[in-house]
C-alpha positions as CSV (number, residue, x, y, z in Angstrom):
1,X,0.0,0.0,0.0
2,X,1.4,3.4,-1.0
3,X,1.4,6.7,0.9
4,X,-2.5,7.7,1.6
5,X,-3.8,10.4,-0.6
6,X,-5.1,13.7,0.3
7,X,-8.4,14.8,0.0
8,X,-7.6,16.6,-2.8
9,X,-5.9,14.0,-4.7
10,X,-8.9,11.3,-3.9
11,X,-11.7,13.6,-5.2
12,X,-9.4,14.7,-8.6
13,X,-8.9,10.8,-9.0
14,X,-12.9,10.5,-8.4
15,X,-13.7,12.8,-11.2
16,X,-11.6,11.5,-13.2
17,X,-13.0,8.1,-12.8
18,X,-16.9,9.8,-13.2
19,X,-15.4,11.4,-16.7
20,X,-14.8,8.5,-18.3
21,X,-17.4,5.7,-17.0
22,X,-20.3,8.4,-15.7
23,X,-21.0,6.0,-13.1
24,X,-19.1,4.3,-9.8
25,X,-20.2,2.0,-6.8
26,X,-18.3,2.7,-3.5
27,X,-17.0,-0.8,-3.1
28,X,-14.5,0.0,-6.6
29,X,-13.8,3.6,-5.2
30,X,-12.3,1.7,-2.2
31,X,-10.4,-0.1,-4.1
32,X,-8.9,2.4,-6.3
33,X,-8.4,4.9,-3.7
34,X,-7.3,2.4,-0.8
35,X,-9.3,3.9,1.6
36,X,-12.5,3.1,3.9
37,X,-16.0,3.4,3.1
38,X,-16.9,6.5,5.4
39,X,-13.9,7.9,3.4
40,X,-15.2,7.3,0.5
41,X,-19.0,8.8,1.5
42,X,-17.3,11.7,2.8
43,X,-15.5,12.6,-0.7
44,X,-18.8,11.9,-2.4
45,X,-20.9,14.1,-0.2
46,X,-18.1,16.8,-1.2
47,X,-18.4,16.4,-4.6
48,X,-22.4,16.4,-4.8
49,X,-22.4,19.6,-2.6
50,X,-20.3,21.0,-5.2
51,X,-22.6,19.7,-8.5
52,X,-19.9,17.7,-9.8
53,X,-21.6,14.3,-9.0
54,X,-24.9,12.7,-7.4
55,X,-24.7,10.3,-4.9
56,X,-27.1,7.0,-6.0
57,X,-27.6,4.0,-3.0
58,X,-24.2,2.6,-3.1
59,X,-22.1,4.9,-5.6
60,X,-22.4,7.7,-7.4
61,X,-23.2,9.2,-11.2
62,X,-21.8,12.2,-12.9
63,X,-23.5,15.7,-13.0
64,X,-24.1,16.2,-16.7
65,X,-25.4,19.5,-17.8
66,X,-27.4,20.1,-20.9
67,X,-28.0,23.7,-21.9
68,X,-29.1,24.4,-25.0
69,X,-31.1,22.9,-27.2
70,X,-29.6,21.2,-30.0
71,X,-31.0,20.9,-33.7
72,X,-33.1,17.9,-34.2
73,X,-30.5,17.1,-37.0
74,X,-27.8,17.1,-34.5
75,X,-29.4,15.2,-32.1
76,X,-30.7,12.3,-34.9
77,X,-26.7,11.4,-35.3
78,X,-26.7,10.7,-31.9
79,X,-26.8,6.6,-31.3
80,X,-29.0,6.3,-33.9
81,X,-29.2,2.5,-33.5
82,X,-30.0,2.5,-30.2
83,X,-32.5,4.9,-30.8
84,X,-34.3,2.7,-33.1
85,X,-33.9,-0.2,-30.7
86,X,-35.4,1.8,-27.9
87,X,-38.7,3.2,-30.5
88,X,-39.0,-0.5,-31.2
89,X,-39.3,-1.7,-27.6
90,X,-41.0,1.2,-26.3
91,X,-43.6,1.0,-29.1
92,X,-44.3,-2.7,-28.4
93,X,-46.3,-1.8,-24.8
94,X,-48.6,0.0,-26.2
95,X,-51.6,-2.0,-26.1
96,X,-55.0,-2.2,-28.2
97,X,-57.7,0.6,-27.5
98,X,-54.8,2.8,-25.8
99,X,-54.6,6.5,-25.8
100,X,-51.0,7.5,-26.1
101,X,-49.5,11.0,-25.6
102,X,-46.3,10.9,-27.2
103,X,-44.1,13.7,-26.8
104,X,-41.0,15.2,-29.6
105,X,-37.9,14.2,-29.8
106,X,-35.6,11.8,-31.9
107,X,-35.8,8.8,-29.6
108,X,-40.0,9.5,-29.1
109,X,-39.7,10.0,-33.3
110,X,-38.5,6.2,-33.3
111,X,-41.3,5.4,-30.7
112,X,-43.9,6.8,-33.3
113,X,-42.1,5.0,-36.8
114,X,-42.5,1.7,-35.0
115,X,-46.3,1.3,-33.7
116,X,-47.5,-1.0,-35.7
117,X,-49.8,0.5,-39.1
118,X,-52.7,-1.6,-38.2
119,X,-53.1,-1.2,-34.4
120,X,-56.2,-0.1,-33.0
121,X,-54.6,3.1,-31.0
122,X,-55.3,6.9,-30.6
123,X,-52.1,8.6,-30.7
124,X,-51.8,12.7,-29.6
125,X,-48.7,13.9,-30.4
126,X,-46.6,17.6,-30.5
127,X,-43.6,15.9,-33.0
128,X,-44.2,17.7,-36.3
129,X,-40.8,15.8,-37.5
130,X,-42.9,11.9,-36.8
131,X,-45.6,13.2,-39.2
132,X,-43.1,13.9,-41.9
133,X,-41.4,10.6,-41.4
134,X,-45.0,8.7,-41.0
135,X,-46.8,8.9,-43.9
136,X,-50.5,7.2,-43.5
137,X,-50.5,5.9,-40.1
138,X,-53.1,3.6,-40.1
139,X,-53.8,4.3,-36.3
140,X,-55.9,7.3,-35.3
141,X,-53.1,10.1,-35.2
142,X,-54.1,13.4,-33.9
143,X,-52.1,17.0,-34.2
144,X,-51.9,19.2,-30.2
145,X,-51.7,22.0,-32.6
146,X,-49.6,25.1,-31.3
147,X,-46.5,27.1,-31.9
148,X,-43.7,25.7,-34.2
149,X,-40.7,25.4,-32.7
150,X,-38.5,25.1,-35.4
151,X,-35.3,23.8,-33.2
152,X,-37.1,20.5,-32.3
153,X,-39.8,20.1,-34.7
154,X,-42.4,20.8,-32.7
155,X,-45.6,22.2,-31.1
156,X,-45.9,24.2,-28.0
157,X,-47.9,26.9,-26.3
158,X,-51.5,27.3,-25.3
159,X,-53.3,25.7,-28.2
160,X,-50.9,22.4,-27.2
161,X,-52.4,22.4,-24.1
162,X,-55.6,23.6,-24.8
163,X,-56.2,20.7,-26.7
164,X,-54.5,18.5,-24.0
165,X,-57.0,19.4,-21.8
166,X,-59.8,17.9,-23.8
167,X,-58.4,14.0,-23.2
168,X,-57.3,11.8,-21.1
169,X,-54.6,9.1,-22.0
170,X,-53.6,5.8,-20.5
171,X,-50.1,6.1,-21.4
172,X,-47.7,8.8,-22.3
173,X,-44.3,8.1,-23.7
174,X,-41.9,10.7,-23.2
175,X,-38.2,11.3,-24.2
176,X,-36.1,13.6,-22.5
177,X,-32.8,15.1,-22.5
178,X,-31.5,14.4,-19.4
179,X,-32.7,11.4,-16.0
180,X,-31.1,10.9,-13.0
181,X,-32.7,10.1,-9.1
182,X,-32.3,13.7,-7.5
183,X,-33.4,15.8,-10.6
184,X,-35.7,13.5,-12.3
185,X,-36.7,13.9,-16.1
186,X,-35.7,17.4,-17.7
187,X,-35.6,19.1,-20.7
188,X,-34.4,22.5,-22.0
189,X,-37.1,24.2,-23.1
190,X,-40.3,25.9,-21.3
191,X,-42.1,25.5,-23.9
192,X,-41.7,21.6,-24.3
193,X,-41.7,21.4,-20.5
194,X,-45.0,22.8,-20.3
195,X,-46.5,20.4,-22.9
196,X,-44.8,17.3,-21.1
197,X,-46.0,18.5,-17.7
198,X,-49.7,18.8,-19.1
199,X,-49.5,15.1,-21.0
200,X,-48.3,13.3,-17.8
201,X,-50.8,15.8,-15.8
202,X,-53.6,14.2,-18.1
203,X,-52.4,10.9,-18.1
204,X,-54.3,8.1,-15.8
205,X,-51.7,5.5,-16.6
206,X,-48.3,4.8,-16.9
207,X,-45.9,7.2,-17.6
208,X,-43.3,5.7,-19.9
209,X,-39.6,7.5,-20.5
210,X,-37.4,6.6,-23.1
211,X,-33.7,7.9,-23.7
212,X,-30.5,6.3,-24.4
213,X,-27.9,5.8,-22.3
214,X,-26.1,9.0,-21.9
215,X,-28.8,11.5,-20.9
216,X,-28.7,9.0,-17.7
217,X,-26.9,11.5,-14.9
218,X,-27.8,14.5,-17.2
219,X,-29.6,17.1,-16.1
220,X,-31.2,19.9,-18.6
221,X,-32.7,23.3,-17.7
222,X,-36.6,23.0,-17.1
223,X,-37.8,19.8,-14.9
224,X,-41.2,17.9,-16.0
225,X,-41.0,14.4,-13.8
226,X,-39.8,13.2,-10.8
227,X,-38.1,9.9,-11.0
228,X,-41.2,8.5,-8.6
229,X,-43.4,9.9,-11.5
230,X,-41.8,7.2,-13.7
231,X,-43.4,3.8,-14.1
232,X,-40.7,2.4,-16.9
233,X,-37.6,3.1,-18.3
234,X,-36.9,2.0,-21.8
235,X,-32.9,2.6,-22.5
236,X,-30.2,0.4,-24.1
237,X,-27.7,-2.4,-23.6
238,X,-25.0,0.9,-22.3
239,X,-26.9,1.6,-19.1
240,X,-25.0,0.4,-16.8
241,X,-26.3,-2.5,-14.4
242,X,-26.0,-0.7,-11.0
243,X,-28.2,2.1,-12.0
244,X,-30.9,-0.1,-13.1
245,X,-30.8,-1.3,-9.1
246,X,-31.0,2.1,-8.1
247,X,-33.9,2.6,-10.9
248,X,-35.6,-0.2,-9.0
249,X,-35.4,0.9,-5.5
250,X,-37.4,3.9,-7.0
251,X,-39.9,1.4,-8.3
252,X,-39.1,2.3,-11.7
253,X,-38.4,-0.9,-14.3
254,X,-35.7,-0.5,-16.5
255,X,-36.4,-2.3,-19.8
256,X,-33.3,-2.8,-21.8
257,X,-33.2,-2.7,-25.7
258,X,-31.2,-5.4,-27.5
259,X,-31.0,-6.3,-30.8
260,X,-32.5,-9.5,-31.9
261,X,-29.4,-10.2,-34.0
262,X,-26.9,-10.6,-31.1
């Protein structure tokens, strides 16, 4: 055993350990920085105090921050094949006679593309960009209506939720930019906040997220769900297997996307 590290040097080695995996259970800190649990807690409790991390049962994720609001464009390049394994899965609970509000974004995009043409559904939906990519649904496929927010493809304001207010669903499935247990689901706009606060508001069912991997310890500007709000997760095969333990201590099911190939 070498000479004990400082502080300093512990919580530098921490951080550096968050930057490159994004997530870490005590027990490996330990090990890496040769030290006790209470140590350990004590470096943690630190860090979260000072945003760089938050602390999960038994570890700890990295504090992402998500600012601005990338181009849908931009945001289709990310993990685009785990986003079509997520739409796939996600799409798959929706059952016959629902009522689905589905919210914008690329991932809830890939939710829409893969409901099957025939199913006997009612889908409302603010994603102008799904109804490009659609065609003839088949299913009944209805429009909030609103202002169009040309960043994300989407509709917002008071007609959004006007027309919100005039149904309930059974399920909404919303994507988000950023999830983690303190901060619950965010996003980074007001305007899409306030729509995905009204769906879940008018939703007497389960409430259904869906986001890849990395918006997992992210945390964007405008909150729209707790984490005990959530009912499922759908993600992919890169979320890492302690935080779908801390998922379930929350009572929120992680469902894993995998492709049937491998």
């Amino acid at each position: 055993m070498g000479k004990p590290l400082i502080p300093a040097q512990r919580r530098e080695r921490i951080q550096e350990y968050l930057t490159v995996h994004q997530i870490v259970r005590t027990a490996d800190l330990m090990d890496l920085l040769e030290t006790s649990e209470a140590t350990v807690r004590r470096d943690l409790e630190w860090l979260e105090k000072k945003g760089i991390l938050e602390r999960t049962h038994g570890g700890a994720i990295l504090n992402q921050r998500v600012i601005f609001e990338q181009e849908y464009q931009q945001r289709a390049q990310h993990f685009p094949e785990e986003k079509r394994l997520i739409g796939e899965l996600a799409a798959s609970l929706i059952e016959e006679g629902d009522i689905v509000f589905i919210n914008s974004g690329t991932t809830a995009t890939q939710v829409l593309q893969h409901i099957r043409r025939d199913s006997r559904i009612t889908v409302f939906t603010n994603n102008v960009n799904a109804a490009l990519e659609l065609g003839e649904p088949g299913f009944h496929y209805y429009f909030t209506g609103g202002e169009f927010q040309s960043r994300s493809n989407s509709l917002a304001g008071r007609f959004a939720l006007d027309t919100l207010n005039l149904v309930f669903a059974n399920k909404v499935i919303l994507g988000v930019d950023g999830i983690s247990l303190k901060h619950g689901c965010t996003v980074p706009t007001n305007a899409e906040a306030e729509v995905v606060r009204k769906m879940i508001e008018r939703t007497k069912g389960q409430v259904i997220v869906v986001a890849d991997h990395s918006k997992w310890g992210a945390v964007s500007n405008f909150p729209v769900a707790s984490i005990g709000e959530v009912d499922k997760f759908v993600t992919d095969e890169g979320f890492a297997k302690p935080a779908i333990e801390d998922l379930a201590e929350h009572s929120v099911e992680a469902l894993i996307a995998k492709n049937a190939g491998v």
